[in-house]
NUSE-851375 format. One record per residue (C-alpha): y, x, z; residue number from 1; residue in three letters. Coordinates in steps of 0.5 Angstrom, whole numbers, plus 500, padded with zeros to 3 digits. Layout:
BEGIN
<<Y, X, Z>, NUM, Ala>,
...
end
This chain:
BEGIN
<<500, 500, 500>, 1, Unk>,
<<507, 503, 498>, 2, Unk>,
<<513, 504, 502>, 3, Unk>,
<<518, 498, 499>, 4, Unk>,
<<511, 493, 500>, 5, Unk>,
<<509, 495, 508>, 6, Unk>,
<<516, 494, 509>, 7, Unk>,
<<517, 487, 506>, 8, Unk>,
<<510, 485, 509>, 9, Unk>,
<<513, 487, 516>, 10, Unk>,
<<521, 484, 514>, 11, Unk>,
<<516, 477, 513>, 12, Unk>,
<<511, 478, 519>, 13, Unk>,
<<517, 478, 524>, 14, Unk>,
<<521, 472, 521>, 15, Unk>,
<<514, 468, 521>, 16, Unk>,
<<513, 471, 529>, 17, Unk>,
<<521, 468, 529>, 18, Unk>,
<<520, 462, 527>, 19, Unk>,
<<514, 461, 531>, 20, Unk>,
<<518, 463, 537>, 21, Unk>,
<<523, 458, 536>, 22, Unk>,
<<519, 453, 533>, 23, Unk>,
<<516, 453, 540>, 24, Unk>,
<<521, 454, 544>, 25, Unk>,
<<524, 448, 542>, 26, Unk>,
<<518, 442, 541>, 27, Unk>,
<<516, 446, 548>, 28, Unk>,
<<523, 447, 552>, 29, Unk>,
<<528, 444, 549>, 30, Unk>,
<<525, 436, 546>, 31, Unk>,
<<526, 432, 552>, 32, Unk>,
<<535, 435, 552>, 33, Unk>,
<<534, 434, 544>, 34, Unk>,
<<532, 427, 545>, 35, Unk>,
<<536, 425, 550>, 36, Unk>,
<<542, 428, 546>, 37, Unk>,
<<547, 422, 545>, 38, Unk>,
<<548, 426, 538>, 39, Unk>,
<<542, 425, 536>, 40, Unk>,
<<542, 419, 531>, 41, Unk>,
<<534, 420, 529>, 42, Unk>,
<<532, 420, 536>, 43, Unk>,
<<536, 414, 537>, 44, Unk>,
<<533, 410, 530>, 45, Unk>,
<<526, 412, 534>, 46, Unk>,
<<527, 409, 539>, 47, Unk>,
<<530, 403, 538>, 48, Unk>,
<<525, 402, 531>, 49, Unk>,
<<519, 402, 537>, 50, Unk>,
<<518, 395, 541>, 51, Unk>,
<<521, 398, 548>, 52, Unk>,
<<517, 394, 553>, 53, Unk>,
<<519, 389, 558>, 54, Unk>,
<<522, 390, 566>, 55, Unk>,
<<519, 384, 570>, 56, Unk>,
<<520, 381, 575>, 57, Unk>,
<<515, 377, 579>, 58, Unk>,
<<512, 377, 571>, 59, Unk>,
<<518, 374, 568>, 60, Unk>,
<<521, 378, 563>, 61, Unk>,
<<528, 380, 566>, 62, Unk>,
<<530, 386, 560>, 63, Unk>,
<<525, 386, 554>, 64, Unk>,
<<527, 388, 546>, 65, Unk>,
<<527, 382, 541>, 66, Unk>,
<<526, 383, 534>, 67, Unk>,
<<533, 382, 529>, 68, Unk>,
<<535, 385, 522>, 69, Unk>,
<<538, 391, 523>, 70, Unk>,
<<537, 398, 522>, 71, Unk>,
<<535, 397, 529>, 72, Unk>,
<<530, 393, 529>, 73, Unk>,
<<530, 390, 536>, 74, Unk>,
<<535, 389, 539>, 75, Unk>,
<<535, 390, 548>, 76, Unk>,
<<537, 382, 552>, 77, Unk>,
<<537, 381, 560>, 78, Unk>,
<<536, 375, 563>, 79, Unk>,
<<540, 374, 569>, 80, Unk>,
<<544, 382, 568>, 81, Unk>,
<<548, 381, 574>, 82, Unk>,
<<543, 380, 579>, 83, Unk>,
<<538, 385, 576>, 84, Unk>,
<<543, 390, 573>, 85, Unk>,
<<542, 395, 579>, 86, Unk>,
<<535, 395, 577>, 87, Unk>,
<<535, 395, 570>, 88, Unk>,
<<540, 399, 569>, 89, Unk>,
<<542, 399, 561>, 90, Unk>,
<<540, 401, 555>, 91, Unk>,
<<545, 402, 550>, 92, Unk>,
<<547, 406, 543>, 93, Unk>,
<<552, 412, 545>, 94, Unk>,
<<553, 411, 552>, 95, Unk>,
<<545, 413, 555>, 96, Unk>,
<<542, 409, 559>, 97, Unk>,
<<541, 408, 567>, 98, Unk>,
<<536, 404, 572>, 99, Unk>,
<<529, 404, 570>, 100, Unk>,
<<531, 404, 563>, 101, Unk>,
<<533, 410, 564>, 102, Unk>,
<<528, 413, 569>, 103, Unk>,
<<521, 410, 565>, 104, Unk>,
<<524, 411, 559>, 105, Unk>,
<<518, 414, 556>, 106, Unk>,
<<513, 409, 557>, 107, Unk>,
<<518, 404, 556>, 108, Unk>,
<<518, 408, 548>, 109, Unk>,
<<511, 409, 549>, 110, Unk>,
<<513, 416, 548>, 111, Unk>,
<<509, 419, 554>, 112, Unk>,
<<505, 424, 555>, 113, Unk>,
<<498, 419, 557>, 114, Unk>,
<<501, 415, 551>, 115, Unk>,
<<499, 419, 546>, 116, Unk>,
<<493, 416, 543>, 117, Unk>,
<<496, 409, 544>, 118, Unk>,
<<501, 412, 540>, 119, Unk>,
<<497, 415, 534>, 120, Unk>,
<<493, 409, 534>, 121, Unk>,
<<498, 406, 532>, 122, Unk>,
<<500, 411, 527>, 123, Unk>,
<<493, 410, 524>, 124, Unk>,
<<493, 402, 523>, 125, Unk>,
<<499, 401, 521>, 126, Unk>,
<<501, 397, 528>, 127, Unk>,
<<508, 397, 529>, 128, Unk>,
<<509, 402, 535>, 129, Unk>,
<<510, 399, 542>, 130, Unk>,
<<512, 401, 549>, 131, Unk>,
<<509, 400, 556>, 132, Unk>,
<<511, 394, 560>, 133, Unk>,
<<513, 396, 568>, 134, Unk>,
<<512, 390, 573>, 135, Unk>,
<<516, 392, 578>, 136, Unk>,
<<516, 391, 586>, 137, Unk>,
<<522, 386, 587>, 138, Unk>,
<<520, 379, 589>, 139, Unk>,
<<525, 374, 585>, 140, Unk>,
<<527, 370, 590>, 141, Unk>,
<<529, 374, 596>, 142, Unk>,
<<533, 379, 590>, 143, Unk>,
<<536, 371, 589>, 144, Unk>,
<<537, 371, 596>, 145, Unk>,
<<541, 377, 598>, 146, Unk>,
<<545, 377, 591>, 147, Unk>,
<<547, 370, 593>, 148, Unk>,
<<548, 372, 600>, 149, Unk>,
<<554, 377, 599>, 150, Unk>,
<<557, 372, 595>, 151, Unk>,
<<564, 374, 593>, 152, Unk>,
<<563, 381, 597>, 153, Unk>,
<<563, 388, 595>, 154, Unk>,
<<556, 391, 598>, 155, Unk>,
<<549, 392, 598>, 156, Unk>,
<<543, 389, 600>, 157, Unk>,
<<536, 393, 600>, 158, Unk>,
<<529, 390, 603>, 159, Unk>,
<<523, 393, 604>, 160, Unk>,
<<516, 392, 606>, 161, Unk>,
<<516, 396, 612>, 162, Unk>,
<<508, 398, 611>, 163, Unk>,
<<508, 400, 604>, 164, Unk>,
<<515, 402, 602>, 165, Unk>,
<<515, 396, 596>, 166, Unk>,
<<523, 395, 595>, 167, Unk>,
<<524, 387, 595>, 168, Unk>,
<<531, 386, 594>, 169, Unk>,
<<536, 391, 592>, 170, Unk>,
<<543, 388, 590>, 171, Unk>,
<<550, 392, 588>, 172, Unk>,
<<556, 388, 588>, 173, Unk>,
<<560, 388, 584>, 174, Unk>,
<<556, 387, 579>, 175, Unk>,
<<556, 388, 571>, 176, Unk>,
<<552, 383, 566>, 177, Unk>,
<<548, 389, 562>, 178, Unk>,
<<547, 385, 556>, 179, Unk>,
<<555, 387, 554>, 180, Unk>,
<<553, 393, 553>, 181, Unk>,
<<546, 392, 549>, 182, Unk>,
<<550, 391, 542>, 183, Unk>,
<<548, 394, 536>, 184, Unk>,
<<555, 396, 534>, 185, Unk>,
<<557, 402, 538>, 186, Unk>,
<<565, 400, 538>, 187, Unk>,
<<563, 394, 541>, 188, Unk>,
<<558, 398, 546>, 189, Unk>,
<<564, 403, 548>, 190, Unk>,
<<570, 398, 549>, 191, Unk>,
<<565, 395, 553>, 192, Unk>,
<<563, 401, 557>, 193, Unk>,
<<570, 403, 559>, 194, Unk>,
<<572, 396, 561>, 195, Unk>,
<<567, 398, 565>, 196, Unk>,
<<569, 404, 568>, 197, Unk>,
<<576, 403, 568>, 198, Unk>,
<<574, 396, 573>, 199, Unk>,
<<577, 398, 579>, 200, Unk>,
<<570, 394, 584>, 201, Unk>,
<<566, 400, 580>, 202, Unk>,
<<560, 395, 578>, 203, Unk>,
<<557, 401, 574>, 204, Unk>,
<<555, 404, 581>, 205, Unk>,
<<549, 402, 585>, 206, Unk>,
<<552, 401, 591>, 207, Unk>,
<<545, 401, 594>, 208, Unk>,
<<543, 408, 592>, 209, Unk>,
<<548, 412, 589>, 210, Unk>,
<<556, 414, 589>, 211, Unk>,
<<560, 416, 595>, 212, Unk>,
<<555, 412, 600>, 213, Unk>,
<<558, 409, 607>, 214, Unk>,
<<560, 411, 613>, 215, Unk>,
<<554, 408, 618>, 216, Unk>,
<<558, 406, 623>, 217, Unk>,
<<554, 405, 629>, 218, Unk>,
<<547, 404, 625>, 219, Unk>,
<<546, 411, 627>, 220, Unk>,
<<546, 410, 634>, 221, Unk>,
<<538, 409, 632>, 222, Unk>,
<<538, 416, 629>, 223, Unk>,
<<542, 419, 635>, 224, Unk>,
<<537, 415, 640>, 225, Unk>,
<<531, 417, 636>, 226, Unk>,
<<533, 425, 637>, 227, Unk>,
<<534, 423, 644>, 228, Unk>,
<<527, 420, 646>, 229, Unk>,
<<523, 425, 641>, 230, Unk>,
<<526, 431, 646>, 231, Unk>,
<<522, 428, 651>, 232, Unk>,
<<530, 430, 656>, 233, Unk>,
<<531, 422, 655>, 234, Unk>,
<<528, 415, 656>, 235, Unk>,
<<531, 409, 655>, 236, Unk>,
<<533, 409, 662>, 237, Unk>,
<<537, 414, 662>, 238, Unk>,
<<543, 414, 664>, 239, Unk>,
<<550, 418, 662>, 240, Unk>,
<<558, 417, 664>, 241, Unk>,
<<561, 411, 662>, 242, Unk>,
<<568, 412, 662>, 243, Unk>,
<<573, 406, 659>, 244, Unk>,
<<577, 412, 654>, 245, Unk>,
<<574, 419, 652>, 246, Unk>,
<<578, 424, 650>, 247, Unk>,
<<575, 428, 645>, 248, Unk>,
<<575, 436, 647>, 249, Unk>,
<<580, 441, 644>, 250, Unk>,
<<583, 434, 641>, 251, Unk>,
<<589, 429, 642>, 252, Unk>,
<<584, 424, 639>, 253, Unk>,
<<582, 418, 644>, 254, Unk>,
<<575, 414, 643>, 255, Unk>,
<<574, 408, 646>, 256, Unk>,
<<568, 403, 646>, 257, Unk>,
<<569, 397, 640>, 258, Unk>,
<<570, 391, 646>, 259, Unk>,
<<574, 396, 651>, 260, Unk>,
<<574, 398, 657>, 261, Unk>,
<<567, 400, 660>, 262, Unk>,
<<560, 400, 657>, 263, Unk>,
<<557, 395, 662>, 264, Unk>,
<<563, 396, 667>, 265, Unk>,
<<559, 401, 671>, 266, Unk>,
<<560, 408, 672>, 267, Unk>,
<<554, 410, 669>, 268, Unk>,
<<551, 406, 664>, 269, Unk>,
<<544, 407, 660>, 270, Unk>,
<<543, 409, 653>, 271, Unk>,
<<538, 402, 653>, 272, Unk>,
<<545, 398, 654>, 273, Unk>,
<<549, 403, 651>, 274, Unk>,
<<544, 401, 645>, 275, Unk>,
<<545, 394, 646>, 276, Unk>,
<<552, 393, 647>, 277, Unk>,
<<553, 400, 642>, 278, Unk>,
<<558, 403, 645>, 279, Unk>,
<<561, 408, 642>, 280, Unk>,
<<562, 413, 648>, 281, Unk>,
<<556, 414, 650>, 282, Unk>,
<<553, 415, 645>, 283, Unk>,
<<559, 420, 643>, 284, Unk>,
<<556, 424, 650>, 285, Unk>,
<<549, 423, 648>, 286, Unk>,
<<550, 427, 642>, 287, Unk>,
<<554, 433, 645>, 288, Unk>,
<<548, 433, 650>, 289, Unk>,
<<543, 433, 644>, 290, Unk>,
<<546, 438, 640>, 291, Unk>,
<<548, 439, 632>, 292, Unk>,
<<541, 441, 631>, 293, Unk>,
<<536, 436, 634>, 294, Unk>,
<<541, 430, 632>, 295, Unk>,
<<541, 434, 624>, 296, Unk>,
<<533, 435, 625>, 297, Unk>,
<<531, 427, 627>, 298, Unk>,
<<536, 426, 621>, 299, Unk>,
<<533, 430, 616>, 300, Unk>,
<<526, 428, 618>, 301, Unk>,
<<529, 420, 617>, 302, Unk>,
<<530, 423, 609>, 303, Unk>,
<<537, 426, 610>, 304, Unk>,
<<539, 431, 605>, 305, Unk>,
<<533, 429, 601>, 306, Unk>,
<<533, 425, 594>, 307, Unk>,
<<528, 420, 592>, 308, Unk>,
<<525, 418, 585>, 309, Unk>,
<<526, 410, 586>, 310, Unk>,
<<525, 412, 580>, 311, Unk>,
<<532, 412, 579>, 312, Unk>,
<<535, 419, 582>, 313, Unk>,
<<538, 417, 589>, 314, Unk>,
<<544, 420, 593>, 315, Unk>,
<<542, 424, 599>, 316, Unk>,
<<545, 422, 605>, 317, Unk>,
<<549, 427, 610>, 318, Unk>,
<<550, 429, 617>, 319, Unk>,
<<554, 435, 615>, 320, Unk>,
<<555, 441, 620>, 321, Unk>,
<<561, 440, 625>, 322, Unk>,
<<560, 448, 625>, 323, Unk>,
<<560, 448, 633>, 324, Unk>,
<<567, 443, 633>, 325, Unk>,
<<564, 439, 638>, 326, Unk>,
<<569, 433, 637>, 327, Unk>,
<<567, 433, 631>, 328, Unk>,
<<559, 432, 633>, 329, Unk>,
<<561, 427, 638>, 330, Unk>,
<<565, 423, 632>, 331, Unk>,
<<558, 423, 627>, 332, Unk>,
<<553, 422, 633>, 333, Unk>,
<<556, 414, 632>, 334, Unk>,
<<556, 413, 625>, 335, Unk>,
<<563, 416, 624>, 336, Unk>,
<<568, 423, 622>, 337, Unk>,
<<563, 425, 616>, 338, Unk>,
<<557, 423, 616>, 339, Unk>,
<<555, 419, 610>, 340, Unk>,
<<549, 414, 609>, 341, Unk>,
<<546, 409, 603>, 342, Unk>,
<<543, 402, 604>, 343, Unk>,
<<537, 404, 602>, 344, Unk>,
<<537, 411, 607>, 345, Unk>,
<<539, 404, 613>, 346, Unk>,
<<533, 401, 610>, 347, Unk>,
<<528, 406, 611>, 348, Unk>,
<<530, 409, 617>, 349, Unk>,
<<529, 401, 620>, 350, Unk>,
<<522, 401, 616>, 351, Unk>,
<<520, 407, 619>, 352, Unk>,
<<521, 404, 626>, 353, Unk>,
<<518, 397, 625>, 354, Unk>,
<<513, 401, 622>, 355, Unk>,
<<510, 405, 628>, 356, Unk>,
<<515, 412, 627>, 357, Unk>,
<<510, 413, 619>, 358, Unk>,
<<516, 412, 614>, 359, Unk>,
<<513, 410, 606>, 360, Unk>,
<<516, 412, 600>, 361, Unk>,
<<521, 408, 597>, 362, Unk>,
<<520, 405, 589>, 363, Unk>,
<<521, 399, 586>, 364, Unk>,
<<514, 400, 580>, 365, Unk>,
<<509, 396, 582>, 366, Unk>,
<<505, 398, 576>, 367, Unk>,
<<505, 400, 569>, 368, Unk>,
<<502, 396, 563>, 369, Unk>,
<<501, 399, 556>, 370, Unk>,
<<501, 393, 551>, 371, Unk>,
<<493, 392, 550>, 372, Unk>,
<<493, 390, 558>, 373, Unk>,
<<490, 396, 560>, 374, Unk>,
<<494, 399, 566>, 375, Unk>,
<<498, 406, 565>, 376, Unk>,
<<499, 407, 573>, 377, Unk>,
<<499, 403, 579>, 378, Unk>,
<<503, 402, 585>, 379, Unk>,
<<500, 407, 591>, 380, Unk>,
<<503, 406, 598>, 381, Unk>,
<<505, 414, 599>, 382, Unk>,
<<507, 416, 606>, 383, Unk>,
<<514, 420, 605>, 384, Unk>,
<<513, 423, 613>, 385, Unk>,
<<512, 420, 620>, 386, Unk>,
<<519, 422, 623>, 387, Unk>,
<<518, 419, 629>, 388, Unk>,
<<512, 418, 634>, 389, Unk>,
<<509, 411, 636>, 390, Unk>,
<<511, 411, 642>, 391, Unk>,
<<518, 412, 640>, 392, Unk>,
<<518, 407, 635>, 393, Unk>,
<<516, 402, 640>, 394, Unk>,
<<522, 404, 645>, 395, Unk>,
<<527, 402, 639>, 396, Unk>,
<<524, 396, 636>, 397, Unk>,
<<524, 393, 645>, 398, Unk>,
<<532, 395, 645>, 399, Unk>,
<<533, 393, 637>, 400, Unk>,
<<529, 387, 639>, 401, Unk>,
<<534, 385, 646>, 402, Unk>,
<<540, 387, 640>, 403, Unk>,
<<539, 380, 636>, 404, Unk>,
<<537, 377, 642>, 405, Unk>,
<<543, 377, 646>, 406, Unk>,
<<547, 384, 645>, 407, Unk>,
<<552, 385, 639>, 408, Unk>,
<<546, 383, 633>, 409, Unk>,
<<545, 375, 635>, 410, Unk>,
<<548, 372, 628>, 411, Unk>,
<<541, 375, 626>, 412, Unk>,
<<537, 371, 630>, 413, Unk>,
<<532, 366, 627>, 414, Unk>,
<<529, 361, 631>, 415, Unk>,
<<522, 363, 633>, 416, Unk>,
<<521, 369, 631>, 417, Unk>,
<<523, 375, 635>, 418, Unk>,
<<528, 379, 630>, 419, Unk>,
<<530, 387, 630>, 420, Unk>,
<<536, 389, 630>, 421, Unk>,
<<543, 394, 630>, 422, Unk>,
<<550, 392, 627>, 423, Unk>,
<<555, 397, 625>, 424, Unk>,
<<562, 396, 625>, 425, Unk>,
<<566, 403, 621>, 426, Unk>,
<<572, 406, 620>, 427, Unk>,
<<574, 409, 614>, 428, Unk>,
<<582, 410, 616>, 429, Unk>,
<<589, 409, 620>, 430, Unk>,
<<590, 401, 618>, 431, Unk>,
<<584, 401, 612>, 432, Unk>,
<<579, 395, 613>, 433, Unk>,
<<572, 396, 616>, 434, Unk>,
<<565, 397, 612>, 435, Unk>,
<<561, 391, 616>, 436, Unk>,
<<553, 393, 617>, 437, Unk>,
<<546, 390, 619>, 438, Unk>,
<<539, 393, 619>, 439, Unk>,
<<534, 390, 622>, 440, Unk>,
<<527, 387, 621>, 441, Unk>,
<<522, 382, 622>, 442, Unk>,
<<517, 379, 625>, 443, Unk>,
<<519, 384, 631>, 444, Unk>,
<<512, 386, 633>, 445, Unk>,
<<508, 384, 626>, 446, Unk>,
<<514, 387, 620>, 447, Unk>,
<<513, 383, 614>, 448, Unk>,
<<520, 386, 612>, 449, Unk>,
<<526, 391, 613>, 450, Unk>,
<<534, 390, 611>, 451, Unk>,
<<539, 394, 610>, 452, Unk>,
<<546, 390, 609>, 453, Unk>,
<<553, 393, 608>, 454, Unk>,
<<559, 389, 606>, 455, Unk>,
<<565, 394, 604>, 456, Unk>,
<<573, 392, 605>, 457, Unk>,
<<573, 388, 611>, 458, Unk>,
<<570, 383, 607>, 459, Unk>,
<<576, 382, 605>, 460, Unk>,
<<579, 381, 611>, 461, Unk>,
<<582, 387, 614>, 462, Unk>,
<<579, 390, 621>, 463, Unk>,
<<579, 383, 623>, 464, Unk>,
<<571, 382, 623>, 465, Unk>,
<<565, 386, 625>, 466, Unk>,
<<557, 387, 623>, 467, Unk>,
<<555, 382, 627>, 468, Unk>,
<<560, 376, 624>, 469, Unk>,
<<559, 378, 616>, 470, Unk>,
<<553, 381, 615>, 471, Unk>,
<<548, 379, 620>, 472, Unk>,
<<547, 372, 617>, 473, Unk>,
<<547, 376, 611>, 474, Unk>,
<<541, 379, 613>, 475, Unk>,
<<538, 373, 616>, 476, Unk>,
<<537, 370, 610>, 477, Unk>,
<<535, 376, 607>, 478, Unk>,
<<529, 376, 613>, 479, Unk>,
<<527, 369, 612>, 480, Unk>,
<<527, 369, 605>, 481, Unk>,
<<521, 373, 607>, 482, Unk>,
<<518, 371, 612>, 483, Unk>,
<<518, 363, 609>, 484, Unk>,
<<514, 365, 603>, 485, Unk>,
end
């Protein structure tokens, strides 16, 4: 072989090893970012040529693909948008798409890894390709309860079933009709969508799982009293000072209880009647005592810090470090300075406790159904972590229990039936109106459900009204809607 040719031979040899390189690197690296690139016109026609599966809800479809005369073939509708659209999400033509669209879109495309042969059997008969169906966990009447429930109110409401993690209802207000965003024409779809964004309630944002969260208020008293019992330092019986006023240290700040004066009346109160009555001083003491660390650990433990795949992708609550601030510490151990949690974290952390301390992991899929009926996963109740021990678990419930029944959570009672619960009035600022919350659970002693409720500005009204008066009824409904079935 002369020269010239081994040189040609060794020039077409690394250009064949460059493009296999390549090649590779990007069906093997880059496919999925190249697929979910809003450019990418040919991945769009493709998913859109394919008949998407359905979401359903208590086996009504609530978002399915219908077949229309267009170069899109199918076009994507939504029953009842509003009350589904936090867990739909949407899908549309240049703008992505969020929810369970978002997160399951493969088997919803039928473009999974499990789907291959469904989907090359396709290509062989000449069958119009089509995607998996996902059923999901939501019981239709309760998500109609709470939805209902909220009224006119910003908020959130999430319920969950204590024993496997099953989330019942998840409802975000403002809300928004995904159907706006479903057309075929991209102009439309983007003046919809900046409608959107520019809507000062925010409806795009899932309250229950995603943006800047809340201020828990005094629900964390259950985290706080949590770490405290775990210590094996303190029972319920416990006793710590009970001044009307506190002066935070190394502040100009005063705290006080939310009734004024005295948590009980008494020089010293208990945590089981600070809990009770959610007095804020105590519990501010209480959390000094414990520490930053104990109170982080118990939070991190609960699911803090942490995000989960619902499937959508959660925000992760925080109890940020106070960096040895110790009036800082004393603020977020009831609910306040910069502590920020979800519903669905309220709710997890109530579905732990009425579930002996084992705390399941959260999801709203309850199966995946491929078009010939046969099952591509099924839901499987997974144990997220057991953060706290029976024992302690029993204790809360005992004073979460006395909370309905005659301290600050009594609009939550439901005759008959012993209901679980604590209230949470917090702060967001000097004269800005109060987040309103509840969680609990029911029955007391046999859990069928756990509710988280927040209700945001004031419920329109300022700092005039508490937990107990708006969304403990909320939650009440939520709770009965269950255990009625």
């Amino acid at each position: 072989m002369n020269k010239e040719l081994k040189r040609v031979s060794i020039v077409v040899l690394a250009m064949f090893v460059a493009l296999l390189v390549s090649s590779t690197y990007i069906t093997g690296v880059q496919a999925d970012s190249l697929r979910a690139d809003s450019r990418n016109s040919r991945a769009i026609l493709e998913s859109y040529s394919a008949q998407r599966g359905a979401i359903i809800v208590d086996g009504k479809a609530v978002a399915e693909s219908k077949a229309v005369d267009d170069q899109y073939k199918f076009l994507r509708t939504y029953s009842d948008g509003d009350l589904y659209s936090p867990i739909t999400g949407y899908f549309t033509l240049g703008q992505g798409a969020t929810g369970i669209e978002n997160a399951l879109n493969k088997q919803l495309t039928g473009s999974s890894n499990e789907q291959f042969f469904d989907k090359l059997n396709s290509l062989l008969t000449g069958k119009d390709p089509e995607g998996a169906s996902v059923n999901t966990t939501i019981d239709a009447a309760v998500q109609k309860t709470a939805y209902d429930a909220l009224g006119d109110n910003t908020g959130s409401v999430v319920a969950i079933e204590p024993s496997t993690g099953k989330i019942l209802a998840m409802v975000s207000k403002g809300s928004y009709d995904p159907n706006q965003l479903a057309s075929h024409d991209p102009a439309t779809v983007k003046k919809a969508y900046d409608s959107l964004i520019n809507d000062s309630s925010q409806p795009l944002i899932n309250r229950a799982i995603q943006g800047n969260l809340y201020f828990p208020g005094s629900t964390f008293k259950l985290v706080v009293a949590a770490a405290a019992f775990e210590s094996g330092d303190y029972t319920k019986d416990s006793k710590l000072p009970n001044p009307a006023t506190l002066k935070l240290p190394g502040s100009s700040h005063t705290i006080n209880n939310a009734e004024g004066g005295a948590c009980g009346g008494g020089s010293t109160v208990t945590i089981e009647t600070a809990l009770i009555d959610s007095c804020n001083i105590p519990f501010a003491e209480l959390g000094a005592k414990l520490g930053y660390d104990e109170i982080n650990d118990m939070a991190k433990k609960f699911g803090f810090e942490s995000t989960l795949d619902i499937p959508q992708r959660t925000e992760a609550s925080v109890f940020p470090s106070t960096d040895g601030d110790e009036a800082t510490l004393m603020l977020q151990s009831f609910g306040q300075g910069s502590v920020r949690e979800s519903p669905l974290q309220v709710a997890m952390t109530t579905a732990a406790i009425a579930n002996g301390g084992k705390e399941m992991t959260p999801t709203l899929v309850e199966s995946i159904v491929n078009p010939d009926l046969s099952t591509l996963e099924k839901f499987q109740g997974k144990t997220l972590g057991t953060p706290i021990s029976e024992s302690t678990a029993s204790t809360l419930t005992t004073l979460m229990t006395e909370v309905v029944a005659k301290g600050t959570g009594t609009n939550a009672r439901i005759s008959g039936v012993d209901v679980a619960g604590k209230t949470g009035t917090a702060e967001n600022g000097t004269g800005d109106p109060y987040t309103l919350w509840f969680t609990g659970f029911a029955p007391a002693k046999n859990p069928k459900v756990a509710v988280a409720v927040v209700v945001g500005n004031g419920a329109g009204k300022g700092q005039t009204l508490v937990g107990n008066s708006v969304a403990a009824p909320i939650a009440k409904q939520v709770m009965e809607a269950v255990l009625n079935k």
